[in-house]
N, C-alpha and C positions, 0 to 999 in steps of 0.2 A: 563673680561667678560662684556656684554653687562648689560643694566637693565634688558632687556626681557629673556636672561637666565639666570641671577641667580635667578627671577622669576621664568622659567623653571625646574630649576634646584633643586631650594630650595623651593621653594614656594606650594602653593599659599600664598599670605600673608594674616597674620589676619587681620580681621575688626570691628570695634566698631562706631556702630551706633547712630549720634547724630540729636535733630533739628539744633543745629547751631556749624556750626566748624569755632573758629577763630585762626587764624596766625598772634602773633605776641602779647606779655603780657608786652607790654608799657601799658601809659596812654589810648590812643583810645582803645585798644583792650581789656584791661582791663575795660573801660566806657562802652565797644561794652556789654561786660559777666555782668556786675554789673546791667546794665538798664535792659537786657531781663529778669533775675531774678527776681526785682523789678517790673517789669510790672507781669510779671506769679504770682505772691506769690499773690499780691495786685488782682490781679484777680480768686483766686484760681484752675489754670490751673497748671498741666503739662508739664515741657520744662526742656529739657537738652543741656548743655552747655559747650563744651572743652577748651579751651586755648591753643593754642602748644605755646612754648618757646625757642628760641636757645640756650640762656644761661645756666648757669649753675644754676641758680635762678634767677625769676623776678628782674629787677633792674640793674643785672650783666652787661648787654652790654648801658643798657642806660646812656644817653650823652648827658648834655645842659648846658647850662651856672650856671645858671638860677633863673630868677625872673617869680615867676607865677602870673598869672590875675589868682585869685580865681572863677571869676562867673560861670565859667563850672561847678567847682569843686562842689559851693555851691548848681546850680542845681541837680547833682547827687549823691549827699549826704550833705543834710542841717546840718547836725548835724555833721560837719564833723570833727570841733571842740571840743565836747565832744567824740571825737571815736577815739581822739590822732592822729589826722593827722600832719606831722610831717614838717607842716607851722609856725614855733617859732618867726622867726625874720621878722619882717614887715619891707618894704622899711621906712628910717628913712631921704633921703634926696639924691639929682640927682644933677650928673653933666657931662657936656657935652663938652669936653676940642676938640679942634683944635691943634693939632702938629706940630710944625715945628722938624727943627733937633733937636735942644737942648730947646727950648721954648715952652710953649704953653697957647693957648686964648679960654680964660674961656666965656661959652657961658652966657650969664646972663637969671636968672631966667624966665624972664617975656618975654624972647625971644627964648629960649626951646619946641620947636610944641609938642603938645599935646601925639603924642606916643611914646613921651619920657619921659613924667610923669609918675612916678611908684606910687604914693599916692595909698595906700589902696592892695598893692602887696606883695609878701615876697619872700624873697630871699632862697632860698633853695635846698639840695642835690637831684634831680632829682630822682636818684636811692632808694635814702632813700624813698622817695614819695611813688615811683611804689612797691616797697616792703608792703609798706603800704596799698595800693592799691588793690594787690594781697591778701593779709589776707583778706579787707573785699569781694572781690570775692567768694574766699573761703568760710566764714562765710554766703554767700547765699547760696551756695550749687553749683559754678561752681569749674568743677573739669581743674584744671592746671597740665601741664604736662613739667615743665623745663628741659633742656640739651634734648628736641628734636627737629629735625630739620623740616621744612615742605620743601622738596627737590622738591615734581614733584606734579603738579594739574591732577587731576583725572575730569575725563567728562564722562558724560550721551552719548548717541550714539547718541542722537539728539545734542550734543556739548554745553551744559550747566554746569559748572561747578558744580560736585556733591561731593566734598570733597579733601582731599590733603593726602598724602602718605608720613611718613618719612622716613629722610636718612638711607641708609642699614649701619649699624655696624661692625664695624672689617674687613675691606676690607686693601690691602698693599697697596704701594705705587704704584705698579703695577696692581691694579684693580681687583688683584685676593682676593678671599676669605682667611683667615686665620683662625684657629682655632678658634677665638671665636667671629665668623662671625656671626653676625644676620641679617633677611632680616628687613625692614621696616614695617610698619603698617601703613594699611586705616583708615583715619579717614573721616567717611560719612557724607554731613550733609544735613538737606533739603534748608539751606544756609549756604554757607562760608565766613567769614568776612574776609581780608587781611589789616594788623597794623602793617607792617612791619616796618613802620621806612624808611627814606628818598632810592628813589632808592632801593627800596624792591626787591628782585631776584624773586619772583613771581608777583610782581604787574606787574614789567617790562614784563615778558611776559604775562598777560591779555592782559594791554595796547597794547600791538602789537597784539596779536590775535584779538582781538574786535575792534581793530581800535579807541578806545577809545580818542584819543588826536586827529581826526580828526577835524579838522575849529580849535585847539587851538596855540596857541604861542608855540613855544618850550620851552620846562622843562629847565629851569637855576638853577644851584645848586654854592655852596658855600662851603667853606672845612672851620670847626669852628677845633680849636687846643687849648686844654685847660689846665690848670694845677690848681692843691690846692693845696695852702700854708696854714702853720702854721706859725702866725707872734708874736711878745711883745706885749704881752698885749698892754703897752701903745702906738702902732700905731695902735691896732682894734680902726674900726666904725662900729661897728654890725648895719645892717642896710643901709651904704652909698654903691652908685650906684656908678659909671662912667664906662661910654663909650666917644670912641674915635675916632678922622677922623683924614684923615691927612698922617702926616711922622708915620710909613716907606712906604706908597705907594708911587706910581707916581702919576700926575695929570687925567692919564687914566685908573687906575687898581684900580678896585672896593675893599676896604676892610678897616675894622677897625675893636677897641679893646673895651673889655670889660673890668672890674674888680667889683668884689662885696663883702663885707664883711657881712662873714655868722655871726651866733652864735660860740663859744667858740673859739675866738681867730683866727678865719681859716677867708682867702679871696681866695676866686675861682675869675679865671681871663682867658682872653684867647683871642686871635686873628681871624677873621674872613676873609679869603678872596676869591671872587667873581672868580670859574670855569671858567668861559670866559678870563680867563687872555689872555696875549699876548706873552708875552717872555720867550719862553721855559726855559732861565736860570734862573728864580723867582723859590725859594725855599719857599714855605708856610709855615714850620716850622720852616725852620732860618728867616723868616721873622717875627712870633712871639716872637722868642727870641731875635732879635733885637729890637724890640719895646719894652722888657720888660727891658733895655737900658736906655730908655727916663725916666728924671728925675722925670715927671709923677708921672712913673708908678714905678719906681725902690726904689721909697723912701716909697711908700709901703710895700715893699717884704725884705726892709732893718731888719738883724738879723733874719731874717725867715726863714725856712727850705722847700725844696718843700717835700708833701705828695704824691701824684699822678700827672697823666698825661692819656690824653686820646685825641681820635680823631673822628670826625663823618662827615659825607656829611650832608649839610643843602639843602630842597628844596624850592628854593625861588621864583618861578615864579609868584606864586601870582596868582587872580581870574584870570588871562588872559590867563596862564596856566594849569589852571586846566583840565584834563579834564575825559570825561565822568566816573562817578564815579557807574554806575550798568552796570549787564550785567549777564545774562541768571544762574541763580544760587548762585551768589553774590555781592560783594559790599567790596569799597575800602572807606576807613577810615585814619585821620590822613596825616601822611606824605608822607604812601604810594601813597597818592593821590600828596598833597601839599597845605594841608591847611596852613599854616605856615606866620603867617606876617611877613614878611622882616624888615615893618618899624618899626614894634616893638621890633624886633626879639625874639617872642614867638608863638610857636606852640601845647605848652601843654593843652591849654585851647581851640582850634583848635580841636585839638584830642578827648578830651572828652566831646566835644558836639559833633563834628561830629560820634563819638561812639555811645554818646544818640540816633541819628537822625536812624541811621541804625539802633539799635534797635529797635526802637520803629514801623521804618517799617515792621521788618523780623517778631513781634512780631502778626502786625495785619494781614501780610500774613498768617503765621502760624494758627492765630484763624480765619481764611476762608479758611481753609484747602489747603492753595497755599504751594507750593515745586518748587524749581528750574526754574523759572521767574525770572523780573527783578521788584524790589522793586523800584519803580519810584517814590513813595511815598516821598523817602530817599532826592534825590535830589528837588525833589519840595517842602518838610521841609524846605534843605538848603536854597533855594531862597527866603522863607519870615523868614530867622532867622536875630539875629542879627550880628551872625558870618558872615554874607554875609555883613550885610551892612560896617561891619570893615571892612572887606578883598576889598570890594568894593574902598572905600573911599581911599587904599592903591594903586590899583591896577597898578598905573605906578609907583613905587618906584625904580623898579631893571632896568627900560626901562628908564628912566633918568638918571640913574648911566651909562647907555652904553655910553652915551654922552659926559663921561665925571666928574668927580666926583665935577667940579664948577657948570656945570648945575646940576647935579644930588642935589648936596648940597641948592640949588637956588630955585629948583623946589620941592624940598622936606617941605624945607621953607613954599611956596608958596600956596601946598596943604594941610600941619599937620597944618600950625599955621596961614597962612593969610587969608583963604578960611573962616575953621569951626570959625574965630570972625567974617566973612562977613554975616554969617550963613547958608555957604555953605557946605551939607554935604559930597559931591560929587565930586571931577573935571567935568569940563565940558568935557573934553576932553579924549579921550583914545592915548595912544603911544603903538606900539606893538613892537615886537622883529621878528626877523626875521631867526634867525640861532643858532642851537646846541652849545654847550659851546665848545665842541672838535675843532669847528671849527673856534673860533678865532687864533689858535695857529700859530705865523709865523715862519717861518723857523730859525734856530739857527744865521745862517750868516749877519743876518737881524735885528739881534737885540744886545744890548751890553751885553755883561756877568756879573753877579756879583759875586762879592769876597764878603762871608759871612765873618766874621770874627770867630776865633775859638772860641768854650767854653772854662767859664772859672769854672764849675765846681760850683759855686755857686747859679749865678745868672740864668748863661745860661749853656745850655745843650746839649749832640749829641743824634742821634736819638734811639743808643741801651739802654742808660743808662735811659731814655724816656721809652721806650715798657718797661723796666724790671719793672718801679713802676704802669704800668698799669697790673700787673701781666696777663700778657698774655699769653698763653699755648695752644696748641694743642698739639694732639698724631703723634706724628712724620708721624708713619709707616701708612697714609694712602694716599687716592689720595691729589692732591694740589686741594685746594678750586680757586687757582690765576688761569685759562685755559685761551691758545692761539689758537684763531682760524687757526692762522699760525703761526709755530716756525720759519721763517724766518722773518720777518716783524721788532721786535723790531731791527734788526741788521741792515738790510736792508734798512728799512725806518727811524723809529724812531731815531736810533743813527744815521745813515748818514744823516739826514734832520733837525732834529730836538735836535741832541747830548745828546738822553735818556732821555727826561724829567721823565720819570717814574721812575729814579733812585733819582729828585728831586719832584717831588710834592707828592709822598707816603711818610706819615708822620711815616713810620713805620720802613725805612731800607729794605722793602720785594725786592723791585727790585734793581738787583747790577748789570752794567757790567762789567763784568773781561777777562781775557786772557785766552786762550785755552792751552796746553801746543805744540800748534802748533803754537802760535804766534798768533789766532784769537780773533777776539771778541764775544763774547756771555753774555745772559741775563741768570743771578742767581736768583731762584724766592725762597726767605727763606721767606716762607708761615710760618711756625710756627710763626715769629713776628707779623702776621696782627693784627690787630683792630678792624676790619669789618668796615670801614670807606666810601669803598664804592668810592674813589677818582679816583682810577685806571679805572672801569668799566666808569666812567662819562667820565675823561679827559685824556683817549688816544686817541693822534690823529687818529690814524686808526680806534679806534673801535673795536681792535684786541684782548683787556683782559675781558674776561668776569668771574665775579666774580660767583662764585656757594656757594652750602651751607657744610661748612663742617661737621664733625659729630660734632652731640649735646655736647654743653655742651664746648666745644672747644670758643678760643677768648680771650679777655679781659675778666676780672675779677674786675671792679672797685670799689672801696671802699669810701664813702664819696663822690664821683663826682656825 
């Protein structure tokens, strides 16, 4: 059945009326709920405030390496400290290794560009954060509502977004209702915030309705793949950083590696590589497991057990891509937009200032009696904060990498470390991008294959034994979240042109081709493994998988990542 009859049929659906409805209980959206409170209390006004959640609990699907820049955090809760935020371990020292096959050259201190100095940051479980996060939300009085989905944007007749509808409940595989069918619920607001997290299924379509990325660079993303280990004591450095360039890439395919050692003995680590690739036979997952290989990084991970695994789309376009972040009733925050520094690669403190900024606008619309407009305020905040002038300062990072990872390397150089001693805060110059990430991809024939090598169960790993420590789950029996705009196309085009890449760059196992019992080929879509990663929707070459939202509460399940 359609949405508008089971609508029809079941409905009307109920509605709960807010001032502000936000999507999406990361960092941003969680900054988005904590500042309007703060601002109302401190003024004693009036204001209510929802959260929807995909997950199962805040936290649950969140995914980042990660080292936080505190100063967001400190601006939206000073005291963040005494309220048991759960920032324990402080960067304790950085390093910056170049790879060969089996070698690698150690960058020396004093020649490390500036956003790669972590001084005054801490290394931390992301999810454990946003958990934390969510409680003092809560403790204002914003009401969160996890495992529900925001499936479809609701609009005013004059075309202003006026709130979001979630997923209907208990539907089969066949789209029909089943017994313990529930329709979804409006939630109203006089603005809606969207926090969805990189390539958001509702940002995505704003951005095409409002034309919003109009005069910007195309969106470039990134697929990060991570794991946490438990290591011997005596090879923990609670505290030490590295990241990494180099082998296993090519000279032309953007990507490198992390690794950070937390508090009690755990190092989270994980792989990063650049959506724009080239060679449909590049595997992003055996490509982090190969790197994890290199003696590096292998003599960390030596006698350690892995704990988890998880996957995410990073959006790294940076100020050149960003684009228009209001529009007739709301506003995009976080990475739904792409605030995200590349050359840092941190976006958490991105998120919760730009949360701040949107509140702080929706908050002084609200007290001048304004509803569903655009908060212009938000963006003209952004352009004198300092989040702008970082992002700024960054702004050709991923547009030097197209060129090549020695220029990219050279120029990167050039603008982190020899500019800001010249006491240049800026490049002079701009580089722009020209073309969608889908669209570097060349044809199979065109390029060489590679032979990953196999797991060996300790170190490295295949991609189901992977999804099962990300406890991942959905309920079988309902529609697939994975939809094809045409069932012919993966066969047709994808595997004749390009030999399935989407059976290699889903870090999940979701896409299989196999044989028909007529001897054909055909694409297996085992949706229950996803991630919500988000990689399929960005880099099919057709543009033919569009990612939807499946019932709440469904996904990964991460624990400690």
């Amino acid at each position: 059945m359609t949405p508008a009859e089971l609508i029809a049929q079941h409905g009307p659906r109920e509605n709960m009326e807010y001032d502000v409805v936000v999507v999406g209980g990361g960092p941003g959206g969680l900054a988005t709920a904590i500042h309007l409170r703060q601002l109302a209390i401190a003024s004693g006004q009036e204001l209510s405030v929802v959260v929807l959640e995909k997950g199962s609990e805040p936290g649950a699907h969140i995914l980042s390496g990660a080292v936080m820049d505190p100063r967001a955090l400190t601006e939206l809760l000073p005291n963040w400290q005494q309220l048991g935020a759960p920032l324990k371990q402080a960067v304790s020292s950085d390093e910056v290794l170049f790879l060969g096959e089996t070698g690698a050259t150690s960058t020396p201190q004093w020649l490390i560009p500036e956003c790669f100095h972590n001084h005054g940051n801490y290394v931390i479980s992301l999810g454990a954060f946003t958990k934390w996060l969510a409680e003092q939300a809560e403790g204002l009085g914003v009401e969160i509502f996890p495992g529900f989905t925001a499936a479809e944007i609701l609009y005013t007749e004059a075309g202003a977004v006026r709130g979001v509808a979630t997923g209907n409940l208990g539907l089969g595989k066949d789209g029909e209702p089943t017994g313990h069918f529930q329709l979804g619920m409006e939630l109203l607001g006089k603005y809606t915030v969207f926090a969805e997290g990189s390539r958001g299924h509702l940002g995505k379509q704003l951005i095409a309705k409002f034309k919003l990325d109009d005069g910007c660079d195309p969106q470039s993303y990134a697929l990060g793949i991570k794991e946490l280990w438990e290591v011997p004591a005596s090879q923990a450095k609670p505290g030490h950083v590295v990241h990494t360039a180099g082998w296993p890439m090519n000279a032309d395919t953007y990507g490198g590696g992390f690794l950070y050692h937390l508090e009690g003995n755990q190092v989270t680590l994980g792989y990063v590589v650049g959506l724009d690739y080239k060679n449909p036979w590049l595997s992003p997952f055996e490509e982090m497991q190969r790197w994890k290989t290199h003696p590096s990084i292998s003599a960390h991970l030596a006698g350690g057990k892995r704990l988890g695994y998880g996957a995410r789309a990073i959006t790294a376009g940076g100020l050149l891509s960003l684009p228009k972040t209001v529009f007739p009733g709301g506003a995009l925050v976080g990475c739904d937009a792409g605030y995200l520094n590349a050359a840092r690669i941190k976006g958490s403190h991105a998120a919760i200032k730009t949360g701040m900024l949107a509140a702080a606008a929706a908050f002084d619309a609200l007290a001048a009696g304004r509803e569903h407009d655009e908060l212009s305020a938000y963006p003209a905040a952004f352009e004198q904060s300092w989040l702008h002038a970082e992002l700024n300062q960054s702004r050709n990072f991923k547009q030097w990498f197209k060129k090549g990872n020695t220029v990219g390397t050279l120029m990167t150089g050039i603008e982190q470390w020899l500019l800001p001693k010249l006491g240049i805060k800026s490049p002079p110059w701009t580089i722009h991008r020209t073309q969608a990430d889908h669209l570097y991809m060349l044809p199979a024939a065109d390029c060489a294959k590679i032979d990953y090598p196999k797991p060996d169960g300790k170190l490295t790993f295949d991609r189901l034994s992977s999804v099962f420590v990300s406890n991942t789950n959905h309920e079988e029996n309902q529609p697939a979240h994975l939809t094809l705009k045409d069932a012919s196309v993966p066969v047709a085009i994808n595997l004749a042109k390009y030999a399935g890449p989407e059976s290699r760059y889903c870090p999940a196992g979701v896409y299989e081709f196999i044989k028909t019992d007529a001897g054909e080929d055909k694409l297996q879509i085992n949706a229950q493994n996803c991630v919500h990663c988000k990689t399929c929707d960005i880099k099919d070459p057709t543009q033919n998988i569009v990612w939807v939202t499946p019932e709440g509460g469904g996904g990964p399940n991460y624990a400690g990542m």
